[in-house]
TORKOL-4160 file (C-alpha; in steps of 0.2 Angstrom, whole numbers, padded with zeros to 4 digits, m for minus):
264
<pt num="1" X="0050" Y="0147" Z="0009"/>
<pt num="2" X="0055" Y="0128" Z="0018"/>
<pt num="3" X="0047" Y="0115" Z="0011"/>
<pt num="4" X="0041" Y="0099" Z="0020"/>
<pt num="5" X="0042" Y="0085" Z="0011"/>
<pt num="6" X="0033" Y="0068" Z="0019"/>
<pt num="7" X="0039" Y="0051" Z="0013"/>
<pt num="8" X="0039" Y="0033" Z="0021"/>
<pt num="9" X="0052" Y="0024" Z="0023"/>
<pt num="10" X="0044" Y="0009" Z="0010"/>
<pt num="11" X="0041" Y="0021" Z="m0002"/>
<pt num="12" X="0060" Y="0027" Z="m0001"/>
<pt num="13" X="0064" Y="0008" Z="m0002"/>
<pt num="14" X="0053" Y="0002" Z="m0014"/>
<pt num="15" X="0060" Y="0017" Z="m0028"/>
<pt num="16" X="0079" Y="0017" Z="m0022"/>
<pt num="17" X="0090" Y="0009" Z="m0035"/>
<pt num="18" X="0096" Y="m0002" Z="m0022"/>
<pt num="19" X="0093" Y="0001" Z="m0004"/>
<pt num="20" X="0089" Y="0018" Z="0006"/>
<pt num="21" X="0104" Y="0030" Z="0010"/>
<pt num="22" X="0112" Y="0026" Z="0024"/>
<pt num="23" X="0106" Y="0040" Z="0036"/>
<pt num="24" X="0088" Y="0033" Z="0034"/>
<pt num="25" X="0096" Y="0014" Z="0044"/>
<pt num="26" X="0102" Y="0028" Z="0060"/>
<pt num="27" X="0083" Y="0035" Z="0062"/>
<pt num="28" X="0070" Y="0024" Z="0072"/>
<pt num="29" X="0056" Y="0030" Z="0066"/>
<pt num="30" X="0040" Y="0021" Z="0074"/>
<pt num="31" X="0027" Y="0024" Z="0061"/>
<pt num="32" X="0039" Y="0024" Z="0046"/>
<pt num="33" X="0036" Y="0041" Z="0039"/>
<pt num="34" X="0049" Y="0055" Z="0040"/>
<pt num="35" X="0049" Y="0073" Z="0036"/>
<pt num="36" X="0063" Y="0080" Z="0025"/>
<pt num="37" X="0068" Y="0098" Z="0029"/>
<pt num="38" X="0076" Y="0104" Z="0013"/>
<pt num="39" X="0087" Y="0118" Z="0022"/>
<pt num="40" X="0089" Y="0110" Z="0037"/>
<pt num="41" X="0096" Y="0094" Z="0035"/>
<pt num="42" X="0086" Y="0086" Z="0052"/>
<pt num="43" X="0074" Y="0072" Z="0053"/>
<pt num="44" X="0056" Y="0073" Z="0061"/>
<pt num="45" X="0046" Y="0059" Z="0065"/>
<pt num="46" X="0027" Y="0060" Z="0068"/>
<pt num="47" X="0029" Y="0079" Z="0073"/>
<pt num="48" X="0041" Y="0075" Z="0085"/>
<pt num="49" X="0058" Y="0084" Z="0085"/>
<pt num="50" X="0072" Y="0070" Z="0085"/>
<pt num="51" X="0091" Y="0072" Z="0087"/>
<pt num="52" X="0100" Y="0081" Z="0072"/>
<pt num="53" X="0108" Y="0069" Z="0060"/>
<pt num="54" X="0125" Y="0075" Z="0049"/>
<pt num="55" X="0117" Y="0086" Z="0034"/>
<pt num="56" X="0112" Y="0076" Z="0020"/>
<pt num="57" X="0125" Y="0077" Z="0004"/>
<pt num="58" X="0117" Y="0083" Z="m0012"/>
<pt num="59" X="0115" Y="0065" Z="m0018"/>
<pt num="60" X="0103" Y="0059" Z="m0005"/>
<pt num="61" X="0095" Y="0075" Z="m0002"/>
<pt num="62" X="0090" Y="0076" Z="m0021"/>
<pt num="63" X="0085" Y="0058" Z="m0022"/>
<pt num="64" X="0073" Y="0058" Z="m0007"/>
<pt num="65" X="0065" Y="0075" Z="m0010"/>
<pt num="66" X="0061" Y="0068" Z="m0026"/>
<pt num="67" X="0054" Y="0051" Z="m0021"/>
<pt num="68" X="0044" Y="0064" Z="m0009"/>
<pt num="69" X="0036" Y="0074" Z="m0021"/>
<pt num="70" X="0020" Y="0061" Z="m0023"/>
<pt num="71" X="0015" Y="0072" Z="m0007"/>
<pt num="72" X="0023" Y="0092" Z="m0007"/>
<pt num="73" X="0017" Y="0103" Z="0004"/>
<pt num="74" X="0024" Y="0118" Z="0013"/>
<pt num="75" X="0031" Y="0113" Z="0032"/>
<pt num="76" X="0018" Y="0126" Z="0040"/>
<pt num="77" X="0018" Y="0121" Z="0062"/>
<pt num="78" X="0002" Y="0116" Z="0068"/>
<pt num="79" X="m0009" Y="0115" Z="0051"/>
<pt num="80" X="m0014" Y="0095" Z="0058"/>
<pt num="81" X="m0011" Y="0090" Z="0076"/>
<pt num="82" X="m0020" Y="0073" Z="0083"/>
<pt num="83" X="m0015" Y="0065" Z="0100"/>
<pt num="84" X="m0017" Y="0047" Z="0100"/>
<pt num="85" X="m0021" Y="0035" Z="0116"/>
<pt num="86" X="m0021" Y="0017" Z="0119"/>
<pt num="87" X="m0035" Y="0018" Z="0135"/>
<pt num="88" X="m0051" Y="0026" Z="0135"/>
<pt num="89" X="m0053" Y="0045" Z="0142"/>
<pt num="90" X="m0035" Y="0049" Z="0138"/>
<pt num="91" X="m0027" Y="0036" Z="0147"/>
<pt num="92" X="m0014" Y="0027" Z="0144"/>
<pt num="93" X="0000" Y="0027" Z="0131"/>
<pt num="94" X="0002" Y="0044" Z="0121"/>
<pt num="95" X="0007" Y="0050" Z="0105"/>
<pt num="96" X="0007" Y="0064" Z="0094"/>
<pt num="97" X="0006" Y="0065" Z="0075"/>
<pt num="98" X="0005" Y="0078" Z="0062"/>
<pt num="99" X="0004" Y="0067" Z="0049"/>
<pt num="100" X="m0001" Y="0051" Z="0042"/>
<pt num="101" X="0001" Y="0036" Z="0052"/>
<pt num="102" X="m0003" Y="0019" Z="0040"/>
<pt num="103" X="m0001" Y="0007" Z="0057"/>
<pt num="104" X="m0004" Y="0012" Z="0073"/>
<pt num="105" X="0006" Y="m0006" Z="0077"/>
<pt num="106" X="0023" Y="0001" Z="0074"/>
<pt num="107" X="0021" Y="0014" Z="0085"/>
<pt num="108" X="0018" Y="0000" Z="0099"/>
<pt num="109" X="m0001" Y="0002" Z="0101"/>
<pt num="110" X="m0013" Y="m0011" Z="0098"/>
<pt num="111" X="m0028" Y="0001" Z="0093"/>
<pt num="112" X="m0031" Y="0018" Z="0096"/>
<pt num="113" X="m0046" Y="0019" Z="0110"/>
<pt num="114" X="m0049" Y="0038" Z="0113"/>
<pt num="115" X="m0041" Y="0054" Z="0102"/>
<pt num="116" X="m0041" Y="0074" Z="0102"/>
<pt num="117" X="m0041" Y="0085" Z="0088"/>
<pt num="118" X="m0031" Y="0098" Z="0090"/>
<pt num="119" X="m0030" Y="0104" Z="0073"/>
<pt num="120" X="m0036" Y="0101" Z="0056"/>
<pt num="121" X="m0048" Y="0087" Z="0048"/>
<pt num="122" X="m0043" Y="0069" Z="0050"/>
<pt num="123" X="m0045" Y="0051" Z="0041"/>
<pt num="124" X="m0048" Y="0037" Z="0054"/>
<pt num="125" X="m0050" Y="0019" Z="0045"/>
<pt num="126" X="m0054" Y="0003" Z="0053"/>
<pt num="127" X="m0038" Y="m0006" Z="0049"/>
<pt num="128" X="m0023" Y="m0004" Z="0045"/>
<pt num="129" X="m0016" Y="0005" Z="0027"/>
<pt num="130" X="m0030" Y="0015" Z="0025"/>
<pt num="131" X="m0043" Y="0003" Z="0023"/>
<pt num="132" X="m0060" Y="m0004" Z="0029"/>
<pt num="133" X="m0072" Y="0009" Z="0034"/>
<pt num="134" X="m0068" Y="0026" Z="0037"/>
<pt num="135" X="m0071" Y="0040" Z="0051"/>
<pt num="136" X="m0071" Y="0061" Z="0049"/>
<pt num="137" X="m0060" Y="0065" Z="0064"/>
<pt num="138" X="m0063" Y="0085" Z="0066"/>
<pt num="139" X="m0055" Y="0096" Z="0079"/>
<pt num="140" X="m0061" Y="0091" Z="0096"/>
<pt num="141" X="m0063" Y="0077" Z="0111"/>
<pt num="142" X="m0065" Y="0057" Z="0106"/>
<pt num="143" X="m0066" Y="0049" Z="0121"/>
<pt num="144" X="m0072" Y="0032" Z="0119"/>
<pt num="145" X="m0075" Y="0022" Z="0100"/>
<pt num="146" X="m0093" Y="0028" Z="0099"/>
<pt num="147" X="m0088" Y="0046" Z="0097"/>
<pt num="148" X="m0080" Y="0044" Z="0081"/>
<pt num="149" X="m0089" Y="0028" Z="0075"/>
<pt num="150" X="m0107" Y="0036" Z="0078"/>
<pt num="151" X="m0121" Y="0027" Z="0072"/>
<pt num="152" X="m0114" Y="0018" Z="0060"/>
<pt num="153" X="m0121" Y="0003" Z="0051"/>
<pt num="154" X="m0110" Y="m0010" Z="0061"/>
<pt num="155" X="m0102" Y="m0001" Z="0077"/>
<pt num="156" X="m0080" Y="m0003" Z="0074"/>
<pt num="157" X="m0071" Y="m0002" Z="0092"/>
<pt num="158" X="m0052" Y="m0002" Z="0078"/>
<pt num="159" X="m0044" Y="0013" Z="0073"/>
<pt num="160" X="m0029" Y="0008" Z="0066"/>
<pt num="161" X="m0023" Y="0020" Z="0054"/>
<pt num="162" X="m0026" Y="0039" Z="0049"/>
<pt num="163" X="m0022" Y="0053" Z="0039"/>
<pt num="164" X="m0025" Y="0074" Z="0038"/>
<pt num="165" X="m0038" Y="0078" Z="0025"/>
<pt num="166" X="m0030" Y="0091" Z="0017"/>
<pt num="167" X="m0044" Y="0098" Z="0005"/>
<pt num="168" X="m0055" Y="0101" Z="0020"/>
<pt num="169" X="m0063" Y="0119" Z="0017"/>
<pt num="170" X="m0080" Y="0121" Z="0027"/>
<pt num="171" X="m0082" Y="0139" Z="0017"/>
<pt num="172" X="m0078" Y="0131" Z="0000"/>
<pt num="173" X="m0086" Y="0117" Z="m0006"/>
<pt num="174" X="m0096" Y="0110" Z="m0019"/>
<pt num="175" X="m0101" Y="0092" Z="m0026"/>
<pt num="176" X="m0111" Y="0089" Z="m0041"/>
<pt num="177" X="m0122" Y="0074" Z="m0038"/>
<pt num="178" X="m0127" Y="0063" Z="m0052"/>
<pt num="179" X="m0141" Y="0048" Z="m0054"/>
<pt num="180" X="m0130" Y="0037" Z="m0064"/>
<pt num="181" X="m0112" Y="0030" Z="m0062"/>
<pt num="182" X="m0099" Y="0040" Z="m0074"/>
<pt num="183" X="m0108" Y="0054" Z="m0072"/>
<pt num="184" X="m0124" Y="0052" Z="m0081"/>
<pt num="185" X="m0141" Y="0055" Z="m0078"/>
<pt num="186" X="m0148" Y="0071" Z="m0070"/>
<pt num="187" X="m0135" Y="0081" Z="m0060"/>
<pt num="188" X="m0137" Y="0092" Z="m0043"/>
<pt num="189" X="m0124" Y="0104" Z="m0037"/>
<pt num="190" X="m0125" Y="0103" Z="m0018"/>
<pt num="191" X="m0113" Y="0118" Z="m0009"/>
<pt num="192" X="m0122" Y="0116" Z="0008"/>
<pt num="193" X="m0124" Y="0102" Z="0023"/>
<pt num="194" X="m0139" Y="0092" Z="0019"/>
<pt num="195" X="m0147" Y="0079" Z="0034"/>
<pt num="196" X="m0159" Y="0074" Z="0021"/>
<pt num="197" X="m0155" Y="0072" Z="0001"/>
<pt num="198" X="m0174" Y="0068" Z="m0003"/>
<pt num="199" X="m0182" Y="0079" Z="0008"/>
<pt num="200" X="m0172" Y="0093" Z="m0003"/>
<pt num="201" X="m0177" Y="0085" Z="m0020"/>
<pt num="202" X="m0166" Y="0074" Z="m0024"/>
<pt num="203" X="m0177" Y="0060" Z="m0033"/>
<pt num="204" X="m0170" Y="0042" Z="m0024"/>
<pt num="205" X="m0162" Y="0036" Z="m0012"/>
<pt num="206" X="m0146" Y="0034" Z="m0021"/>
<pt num="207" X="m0132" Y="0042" Z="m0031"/>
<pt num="208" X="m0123" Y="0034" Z="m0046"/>
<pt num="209" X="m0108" Y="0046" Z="m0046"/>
<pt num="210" X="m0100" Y="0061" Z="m0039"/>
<pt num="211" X="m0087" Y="0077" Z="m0044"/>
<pt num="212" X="m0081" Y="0086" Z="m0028"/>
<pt num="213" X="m0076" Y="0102" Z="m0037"/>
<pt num="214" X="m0067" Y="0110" Z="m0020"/>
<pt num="215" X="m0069" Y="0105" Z="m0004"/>
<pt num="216" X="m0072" Y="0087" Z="0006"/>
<pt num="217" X="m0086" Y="0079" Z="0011"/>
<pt num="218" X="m0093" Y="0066" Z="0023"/>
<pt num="219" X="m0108" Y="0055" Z="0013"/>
<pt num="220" X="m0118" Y="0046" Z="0023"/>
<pt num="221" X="m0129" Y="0029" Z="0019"/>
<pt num="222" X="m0145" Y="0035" Z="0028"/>
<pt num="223" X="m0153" Y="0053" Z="0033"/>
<pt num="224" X="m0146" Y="0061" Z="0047"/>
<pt num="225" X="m0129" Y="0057" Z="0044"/>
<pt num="226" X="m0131" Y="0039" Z="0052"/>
<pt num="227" X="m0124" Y="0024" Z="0044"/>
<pt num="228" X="m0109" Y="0019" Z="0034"/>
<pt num="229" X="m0096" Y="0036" Z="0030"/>
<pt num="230" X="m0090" Y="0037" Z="0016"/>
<pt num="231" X="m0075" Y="0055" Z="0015"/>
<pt num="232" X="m0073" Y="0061" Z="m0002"/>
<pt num="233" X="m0061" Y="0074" Z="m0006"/>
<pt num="234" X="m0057" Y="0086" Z="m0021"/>
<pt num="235" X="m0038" Y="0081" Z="m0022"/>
<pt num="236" X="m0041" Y="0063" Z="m0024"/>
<pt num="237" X="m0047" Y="0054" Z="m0040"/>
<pt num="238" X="m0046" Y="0070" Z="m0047"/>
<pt num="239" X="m0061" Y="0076" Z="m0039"/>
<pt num="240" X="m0071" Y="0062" Z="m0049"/>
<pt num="241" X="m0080" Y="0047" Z="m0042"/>
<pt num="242" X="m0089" Y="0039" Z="m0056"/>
<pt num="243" X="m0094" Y="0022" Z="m0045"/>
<pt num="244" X="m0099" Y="0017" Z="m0028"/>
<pt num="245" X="m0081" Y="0006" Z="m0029"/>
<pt num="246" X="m0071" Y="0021" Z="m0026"/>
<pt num="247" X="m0080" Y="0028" Z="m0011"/>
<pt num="248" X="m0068" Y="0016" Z="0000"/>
<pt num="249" X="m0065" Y="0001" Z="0002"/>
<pt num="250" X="m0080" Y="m0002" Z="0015"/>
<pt num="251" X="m0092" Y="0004" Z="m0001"/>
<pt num="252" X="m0104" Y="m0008" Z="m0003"/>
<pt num="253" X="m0119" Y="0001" Z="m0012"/>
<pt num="254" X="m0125" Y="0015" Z="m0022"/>
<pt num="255" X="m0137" Y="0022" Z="m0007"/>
<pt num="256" X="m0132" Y="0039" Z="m0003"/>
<pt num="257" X="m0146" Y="0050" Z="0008"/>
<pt num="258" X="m0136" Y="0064" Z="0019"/>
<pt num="259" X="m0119" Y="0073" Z="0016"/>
<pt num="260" X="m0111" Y="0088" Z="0024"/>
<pt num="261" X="m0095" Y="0099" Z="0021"/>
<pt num="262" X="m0080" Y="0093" Z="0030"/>
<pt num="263" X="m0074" Y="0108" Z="0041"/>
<pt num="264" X="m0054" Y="0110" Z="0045"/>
């Protein structure tokens, strides 16, 4: 089996005794993250197939697979594809990723201003490094900010930075809802889409914490998923959000009213 192993070039950086190996200097890579083919020896760049570079020694192919285990998974074509624009409607500068870019800057765009989905569930954030509020980018057409923005509690014309959802699974998922942070209070397992928390029984109009057992999900401030998103997945925080803090860092208050499954 080939094994993809996704890095950025800080990260390589940041943890290399000294400096990255020299290979990494003769790789413009625009968004700084690079895919390490183990058998191969080649260099991808935001799923785009680049010149061959002479094969890795066993040195630096040891070292960076190793720095890139914070985030294996298997090099499987096609499992997240997004195109990226710099115009409304499709217009404009184009770019395709299949994985994370933390700045859309470095790949010579000031914002992202319309999108397609063509595979797998996305994170889209306000600015750049992951941060500020946070859009669910499913397969399909984005023409304009408002398609992905919605009805938000403040409308965000930036999209700055994203990143494939990986525990998106629209046939497996549960959360367990609870009324009080660190997982007190009463608790409600939730495996279904629900426009409207209270008009099912749930007792408030907030939740103190949350587990996401499998799956990811899209929580919403206000019923009929309008206001403020907040994406929560199974893989991160070990599953366990025990404040409103670790929603994002948008998060601003326990109010919770509508969530639905995140579908890939």
């Amino acid at each position: 089996m080939w094994w993809c192993y996704q890095v950025t070039i800080d990260t390589l950086a940041r943890h290399s005794c000294r400096r990255p190996p020299p290979w990494l200097k003769a790789c413009p890579v625009p968004i700084g993250t690079l895919a390490l083919y183990k058998q191969t020896g080649t260099v991808q760049a935001a799923g785009r197939p680049m010149e061959e570079l002479s094969p890795f020694s066993e040195r630096e192919l040891s070292h960076a697979a190793k720095m890139a285990q914070i985030n294996p998974q298997p090099a499987q074509v096609g499992t997240w594809k997004i195109t990226a624009y710099d115009q409304e409607n499709f217009q404009g500068k184009r770019m395709e990723f299949a994985t994370s870019c933390p700045n859309i800057v470095e790949c010579s765009f000031d914002n992202v201003r319309s999108l397609k989905v063509e595979s797998g569930a996305w994170f889209g954030y306000e600015h750049t490094n992951f941060c500020g509020q946070q859009f669910v980018l499913e397969r399909g057409e984005y023409p304009r900010w408002e398609a992905w923005s919605g009805s938000n509690a403040y409308h965000v014309e930036r999209l700055m930075s994203f990143r494939p959802i990986s525990s998106a699974s629209h046939k497996e998922s549960k959360i367990t809802l609870y009324e009080k942070e660190n997982f007190m209070g009463q608790p409600w397992e939730v495996h279904d889409d629900y426009p409207s928390l209270q008009a099912m029984g749930w007792s408030n109009s907030e939740v103190g914490s949350m587990k996401i057992h499998c799956g990811a999900w899209v929580c919403y401030q206000y019923p009929g998923y309008r206001g403020y998103q907040y994406i929560l997945e199974s893989d991160h925080h070990g599953g366990d959000y025990k404040h409103w803090r670790e929603w994002g860092s948008h998060a601003q208050t326990f109010q919770i009213q509508s969530v639905r499954r995140i579908q890939q």
